[in-house]
C-alpha positions, 0 to 999 in steps of 0.5 A, spaced: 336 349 518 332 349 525 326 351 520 327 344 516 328 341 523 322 342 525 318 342 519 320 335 519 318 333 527 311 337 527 307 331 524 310 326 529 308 331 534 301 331 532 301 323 531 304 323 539 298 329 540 292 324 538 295 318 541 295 322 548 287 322 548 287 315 550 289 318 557 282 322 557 277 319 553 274 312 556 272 306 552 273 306 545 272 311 540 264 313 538 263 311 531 260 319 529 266 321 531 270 316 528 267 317 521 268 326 522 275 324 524 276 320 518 274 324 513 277 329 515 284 327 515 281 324 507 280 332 507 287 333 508 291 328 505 287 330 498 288 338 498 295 336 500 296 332 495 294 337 490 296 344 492 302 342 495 305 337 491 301 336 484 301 344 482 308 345 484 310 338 480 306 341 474 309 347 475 316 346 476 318 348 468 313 354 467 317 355 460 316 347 458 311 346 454 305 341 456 309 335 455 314 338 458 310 339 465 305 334 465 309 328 464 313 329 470 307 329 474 303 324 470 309 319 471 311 320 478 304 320 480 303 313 478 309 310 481 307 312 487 301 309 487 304 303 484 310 304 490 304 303 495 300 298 490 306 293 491 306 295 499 301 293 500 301 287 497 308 285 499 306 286 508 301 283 511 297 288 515 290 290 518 286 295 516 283 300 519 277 299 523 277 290 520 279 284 523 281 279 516 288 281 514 291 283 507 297 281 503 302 275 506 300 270 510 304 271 517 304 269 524 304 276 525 300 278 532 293 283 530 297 289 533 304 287 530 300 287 523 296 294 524 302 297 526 304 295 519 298 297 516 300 305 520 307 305 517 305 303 510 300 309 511 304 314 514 310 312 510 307 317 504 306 322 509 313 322 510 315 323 504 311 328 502 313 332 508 320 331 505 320 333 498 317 340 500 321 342 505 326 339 501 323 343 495 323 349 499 331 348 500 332 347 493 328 354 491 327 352 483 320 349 485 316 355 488 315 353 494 317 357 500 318 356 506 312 358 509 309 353 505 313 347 507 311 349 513 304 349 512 305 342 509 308 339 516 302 343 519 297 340 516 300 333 516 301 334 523 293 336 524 291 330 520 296 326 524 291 328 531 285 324 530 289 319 526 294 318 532 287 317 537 283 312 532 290 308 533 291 308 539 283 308 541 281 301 539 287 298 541 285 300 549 279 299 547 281 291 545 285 290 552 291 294 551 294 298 558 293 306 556 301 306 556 302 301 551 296 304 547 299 311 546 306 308 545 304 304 539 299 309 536 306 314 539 310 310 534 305 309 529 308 316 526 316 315 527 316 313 520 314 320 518 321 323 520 325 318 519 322 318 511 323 326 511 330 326 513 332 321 508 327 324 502 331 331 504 337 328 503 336 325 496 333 332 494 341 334 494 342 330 489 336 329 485 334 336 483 332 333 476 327 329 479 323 333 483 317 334 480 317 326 479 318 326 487 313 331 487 308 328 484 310 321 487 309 323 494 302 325 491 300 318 488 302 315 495 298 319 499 292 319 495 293 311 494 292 311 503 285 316 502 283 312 497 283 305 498 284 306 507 280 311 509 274 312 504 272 305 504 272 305 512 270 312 512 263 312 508 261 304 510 255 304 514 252 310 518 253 317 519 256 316 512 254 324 512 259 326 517 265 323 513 263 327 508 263 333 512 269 332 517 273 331 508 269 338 506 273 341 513 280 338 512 280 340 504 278 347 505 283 348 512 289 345 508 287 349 502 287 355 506 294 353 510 297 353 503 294 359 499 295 363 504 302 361 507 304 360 500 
């Protein structure tokens, strides 16, 4: 249980982590680093996704035939994406790193829709976080508890840039360094509290866990692709986006074969 407990607060952990590094660095955040860090959370999030999620959701029936493994998957993934497809739509929000806002006309402030646009973003991670350990808990997925572990330490890694690229720019737009951090501290609250309620249904959804598996995946690669690719690789040093990904996949891969 307290392996569970911690599992789930690790990755709000990194979000408070990264957010804290608008106490230590003035003015905004540099553009190179900006793009590193992107990329790197991209990295992250896509290993994640495959080796945490999609092969275990593949895996879930090793005696099943190929329909009988690939369809979970295949379905779930697509719900997922189209879950946070009909998310985006339905909330007005900022992406990252522009001024013109999506979805719904409202009278939303810039910070009240980026926040909105942190949470639909984090809200997958949550998610993912709690259908492994949740997985974990279950033992019919093959997912030990190391692994789960090394999921919520990931996130949590990836959360610490994510934390400062938040928290950052809303200083650098006139915020107090208190209200920066506290915002970019929130941002990640969604995390747990998506967690907990995903662990919750995996006690009675055993059945459907390759679905949520898999799910979790396709909500999570939605965010790489249509939030952090597009801001990562626009303009210059474009390059150091593709290196800050290549590190994060290889790190997150590494916590998953190794602890796994």
């Amino acid at each position: 249980m307290n392996g569970t407990l911690l599992g789930i607060l690790i990755p709000f952990l990194g979000t408070v982590a990264g957010s804290a590094f608008v106490f230590f660095m003035r003015g905004g955040m540099a553009p190179r680093l900006r793009k590193t860090l992107l990329g790197f959370a991209s990295g992250v999030m896509v290993a994640a996704s495959v080796w945490s999620l999609l092969i275990p959701a593949i895996e879930f029936h090793p005696d099943a035939g190929p329909a009988g493994r690939i369809v979970p998957a295949a379905a779930g993934f697509l719900l997922g994406m189209a879950f946070l497809l009909l998310l985006d739509y339905a909330t007005p929000h900022l992406h990252l790193g522009t001024t013109k806002p999506e979805g719904p006309r409202s009278r939303l402030s810039r910070t009240a829709m980026l926040s909105l646009a942190v949470t639909i973003h984090n809200l997958p991670e949550g998610m993912a976080v709690g259908v492994v350990l949740g997985a974990a808990l279950d033992g019919g997925a093959g997912i030990s508890a190391a692994a789960a572990l090394a999921m919520s330490a990931g996130i949590a890694i990836q959360n610490i840039p994510e934390g400062a690229i938040i928290s950052m720019p809303m200083r650098a737009e006139g915020n107090s360094r208190w209200r920066s951090f506290l915002i970019g501290s929130l941002s990640g609250a969604v995390e747990p509290i998506g967690a907990l309620a995903v662990i919750l249904l995996t006690a009675w959804l055993t059945p459907a866990l390759p679905y949520m598996l898999a799910f979790a995946a396709g909500a999570m690669l939605y965010v790489v692709i249509e939030e952090l690719v597009p801001e990562a690789s626009e303009g210059e040093h474009s390059n150091l986006a593709t290196v800050g990904f290549a590190i994060g996949f290889v790190l997150m891969m590494t916590l998953d074969v190794v602890l796994g």
